[in-house]
N, C-alpha and C positions, 0 to 999 in steps of 0.2 A: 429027763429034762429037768435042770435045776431050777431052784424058783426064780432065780433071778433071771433065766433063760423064758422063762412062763408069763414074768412082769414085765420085759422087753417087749415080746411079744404080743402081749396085751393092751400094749401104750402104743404099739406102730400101727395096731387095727385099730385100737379108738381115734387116733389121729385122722385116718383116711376114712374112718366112718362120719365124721366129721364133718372133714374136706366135704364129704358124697352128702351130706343133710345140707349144708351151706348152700353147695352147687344148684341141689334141689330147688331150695328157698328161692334163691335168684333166678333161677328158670320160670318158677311162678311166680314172682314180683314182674320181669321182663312181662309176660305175658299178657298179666294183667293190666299192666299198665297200656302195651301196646295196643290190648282191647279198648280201652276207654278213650283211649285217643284217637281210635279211627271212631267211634262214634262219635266222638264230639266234631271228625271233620264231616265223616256223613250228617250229623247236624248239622253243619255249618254250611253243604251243599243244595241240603234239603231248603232250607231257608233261602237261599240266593236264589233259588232254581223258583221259589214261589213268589219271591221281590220281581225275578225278571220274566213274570207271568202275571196272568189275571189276578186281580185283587179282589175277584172272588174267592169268599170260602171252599164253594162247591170244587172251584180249582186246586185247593192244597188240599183235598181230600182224596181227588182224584190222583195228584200225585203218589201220595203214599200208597192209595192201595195199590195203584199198575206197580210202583217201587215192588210192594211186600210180596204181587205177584213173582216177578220174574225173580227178584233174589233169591226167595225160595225155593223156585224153581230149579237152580243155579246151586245154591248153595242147601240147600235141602230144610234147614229149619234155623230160627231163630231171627228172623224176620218181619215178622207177623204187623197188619199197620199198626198193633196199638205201642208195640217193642219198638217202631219208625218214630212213633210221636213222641215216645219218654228220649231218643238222640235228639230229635228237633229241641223238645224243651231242656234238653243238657246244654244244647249250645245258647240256648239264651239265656240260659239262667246264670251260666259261667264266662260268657263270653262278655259280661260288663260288669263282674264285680271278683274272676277268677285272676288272681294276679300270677298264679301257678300254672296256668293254662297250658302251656309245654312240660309239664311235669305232674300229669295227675299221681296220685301216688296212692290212694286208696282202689276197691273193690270196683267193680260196675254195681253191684249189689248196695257196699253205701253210698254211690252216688243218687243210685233211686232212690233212696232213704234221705240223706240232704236235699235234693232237690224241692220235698215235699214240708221243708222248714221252709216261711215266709219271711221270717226276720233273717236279713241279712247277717247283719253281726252275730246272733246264735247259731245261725249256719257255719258262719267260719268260725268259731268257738269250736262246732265239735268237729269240724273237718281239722283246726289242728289237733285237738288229742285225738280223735281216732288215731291220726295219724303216728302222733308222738307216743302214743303208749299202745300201739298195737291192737286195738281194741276190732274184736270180731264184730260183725254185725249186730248180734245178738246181743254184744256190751253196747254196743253205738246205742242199739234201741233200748237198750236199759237206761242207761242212762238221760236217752233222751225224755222219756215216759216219767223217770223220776224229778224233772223239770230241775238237772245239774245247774244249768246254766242262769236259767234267772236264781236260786239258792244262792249260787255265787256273783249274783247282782245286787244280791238283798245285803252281802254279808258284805260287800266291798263301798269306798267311799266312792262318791260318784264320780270324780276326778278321776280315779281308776279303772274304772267298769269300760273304759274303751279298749284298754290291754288287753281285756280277755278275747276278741276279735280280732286284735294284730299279733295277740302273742301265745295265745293262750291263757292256762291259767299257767303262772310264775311261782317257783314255791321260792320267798327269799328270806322270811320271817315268818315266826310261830301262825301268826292271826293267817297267814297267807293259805294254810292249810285245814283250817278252821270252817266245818260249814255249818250253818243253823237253817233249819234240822237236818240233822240225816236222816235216811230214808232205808229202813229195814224190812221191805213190806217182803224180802226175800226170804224169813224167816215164818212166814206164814202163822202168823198169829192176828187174827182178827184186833180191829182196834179197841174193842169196850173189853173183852177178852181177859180173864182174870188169870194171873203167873208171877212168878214171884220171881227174885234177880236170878236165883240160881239158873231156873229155867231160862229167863230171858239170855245167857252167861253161853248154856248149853247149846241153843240154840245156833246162836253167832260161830261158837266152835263149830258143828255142826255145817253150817255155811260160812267158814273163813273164809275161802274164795271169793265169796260175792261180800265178804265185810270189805276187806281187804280194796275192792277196787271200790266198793263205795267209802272208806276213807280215803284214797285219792294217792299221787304219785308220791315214790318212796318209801312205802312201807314195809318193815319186814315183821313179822310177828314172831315174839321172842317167847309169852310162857302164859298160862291163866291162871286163877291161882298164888301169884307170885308173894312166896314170902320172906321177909328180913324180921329181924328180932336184935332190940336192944333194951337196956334195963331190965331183962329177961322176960319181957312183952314181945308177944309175937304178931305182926300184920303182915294184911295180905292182899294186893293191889286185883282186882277182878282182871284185868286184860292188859299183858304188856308190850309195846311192840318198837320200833326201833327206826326211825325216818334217819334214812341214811344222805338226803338232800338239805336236811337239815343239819344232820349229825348227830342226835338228841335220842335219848330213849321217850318213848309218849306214854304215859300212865293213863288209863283208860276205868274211870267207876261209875259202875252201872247202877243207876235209881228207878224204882217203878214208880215214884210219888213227883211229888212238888219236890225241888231241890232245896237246902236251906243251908245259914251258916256256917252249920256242925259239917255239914256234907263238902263245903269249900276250905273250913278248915283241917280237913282230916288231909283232904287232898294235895291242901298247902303242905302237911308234913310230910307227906310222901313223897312230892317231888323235893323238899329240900334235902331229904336221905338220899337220893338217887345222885342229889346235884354232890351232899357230901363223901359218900362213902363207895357209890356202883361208877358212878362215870368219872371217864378219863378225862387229862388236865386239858388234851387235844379235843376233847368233845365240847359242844354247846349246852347252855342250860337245859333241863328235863323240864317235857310239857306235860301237863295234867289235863284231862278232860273229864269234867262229868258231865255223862249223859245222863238228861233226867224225862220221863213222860212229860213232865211240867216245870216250868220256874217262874219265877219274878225277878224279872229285871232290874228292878229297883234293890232287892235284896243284895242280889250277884254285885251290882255295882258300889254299895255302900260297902260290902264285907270285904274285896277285894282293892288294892291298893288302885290311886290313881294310874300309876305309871305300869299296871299289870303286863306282861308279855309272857308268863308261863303259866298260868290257871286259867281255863275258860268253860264254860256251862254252856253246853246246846242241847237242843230236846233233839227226843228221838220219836222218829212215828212208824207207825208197823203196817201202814198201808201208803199207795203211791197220791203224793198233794194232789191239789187242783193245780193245774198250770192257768188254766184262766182267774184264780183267783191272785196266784204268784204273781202274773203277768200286771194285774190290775194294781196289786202292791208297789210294783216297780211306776205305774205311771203316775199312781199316787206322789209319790218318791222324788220325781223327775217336776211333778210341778207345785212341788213346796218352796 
């Protein structure tokens, strides 16, 4: 068989193996979806069935259990009255603020897991990125633990902070990708914890996956390490990776200290090399971020031009916030 008889061949079974993954995928999206949707109407059953009975408690209790009796009886398992109560409370919880309700489009699994979010608006925050970026359970509750959503309340103008419940989050400008702090506790290093950049550098390589989604939509990681050389000077950018929703390469330098001028300007040079000599004329300006354990604000802001949109300074912390402290910051916030 010739080779080009062998690469024909090769290309007609990847296609169909393909087709046969796709087909798959959509078989368990169908499924899933039609599971959660008969819960929310057996929710929705259970509830009418206990409005058009006693408004006794002792009544809706006794519903569920004779329910969890015979269904399982019938159906053999998955039933149970406490699996009857999380349908009941799906159907209230979604049934007056789900505008999706004919279209669940997640897990039954993160439905449990949203249901148990009490702010409205950060419920629908991560029910659309679950949604939009695929995110497994286990990313759903990562992210929720690392308090994403108010980060991205703290870091937005208040005028805005309602998008992130209609829209999500929006990537449409540099700031827009931007989060203060990010949250590394995935590289397990204690926070007092003594390590120097390279390790902190190692690390991150190390867990790229989980860097990667805690930088957020679009990113693709280009190199570590990264170096250019002119006036026979040679530098080297710690982390470089490539926001394709942006179009922009992101330069990425790692600080274990307080951040300082020298450190915003080194950075300023690096992305103006990237902007002169590495990107195309079709690409957007290059971001720079240093991440430092610590900054000053005041510094960042005097060293950095007013009209800034490509250099920005956020800390990084190596274990997961308080969310009741974030939360508190935001009501702070809200009545200034």
């Amino acid at each position: 068989m010739s080779n080009i008889e062998q690469y024909n061949q090769s290309d007609f079974y990847n296609k169909i193996a393909i087709l046969l993954k796709e087909a798959r995928k959509s078989v368990v999206q169908t499924v899933n979806k039609t599971m959660v949707y008969t819960y929310f109407e057996i929710g929705r059953m259970i509830v009418e069935e206990e409005q058009n009975g006693s408004k006794r408690a002792e009544y809706g209790k006794q519903i569920l259990k004779e329910l969890s009796k015979r269904l399982n009886n019938e159906f053999e398992k998955g039933f149970s009255q406490r699996n009857l109560e999380q349908m009941r409370q799906f159907y209230l919880t979604y049934s007056k603020t789900q505008t999706l309700s004919a279209e669940f489009n997640l897990s039954w699994s993160h439905y449990l897991k949203l249901m148990r979010i009490d702010n409205v608006d950060e419920r629908r925050y991560y029910q659309i990125e679950a949604y939009e970026n695929n995110w497994s359970l286990r990313e759903l509750q990562r992210q929720f633990d690392s308090a994403l959503y108010e980060r991205l309340v703290l870091s937005r103008d208040k005028n805005t902070v309602k998008e992130l419940s209609e829209k999500g989050q929006i990537i449409e400008n540099p700031k827009d990708s931007i989060k203060d702090p990010y949250v590394l506790e995935f590289i397990g290093i204690p926070e007092n914890s003594k390590y120097s950049e390279t390790e902190l550098e190692q690390k991150i390589i190390d867990k790229l996956e989980h860097f990667l989604l805690e930088l957020g939509k679009g990113y693709a990681f280009i190199g570590r390490q990264v170096r250019f050389t002119f006036d026979e000077k040679h530098f080297r950018v710690d982390l470089v990776f490539y926001n394709r929703l942006l179009q922009c390469f992101v330069l990425i330098d790692l600080k274990i200290g307080e951040i300082n001028h020298q450190d915003l300007g080194q950075m300023q040079m690096y992305v103006n090399y990237y902007d002169r000599f590495v990107k195309l004329n079709t690409e957007n300006k290059t971001i720079g971020i240093v991440l430092c354990k610590d900054k000053n604000d005041t510094v960042v802001e005097i060293t950095l031009p007013e009209n800034n949109e490509q250099i920005f300074a956020s800390k990084y912390q190596t274990v997961l916030p308080s969310k009741k402290e974030l939360k508190q910051l935001i009501e702070n916030r809200e009545n200034e």
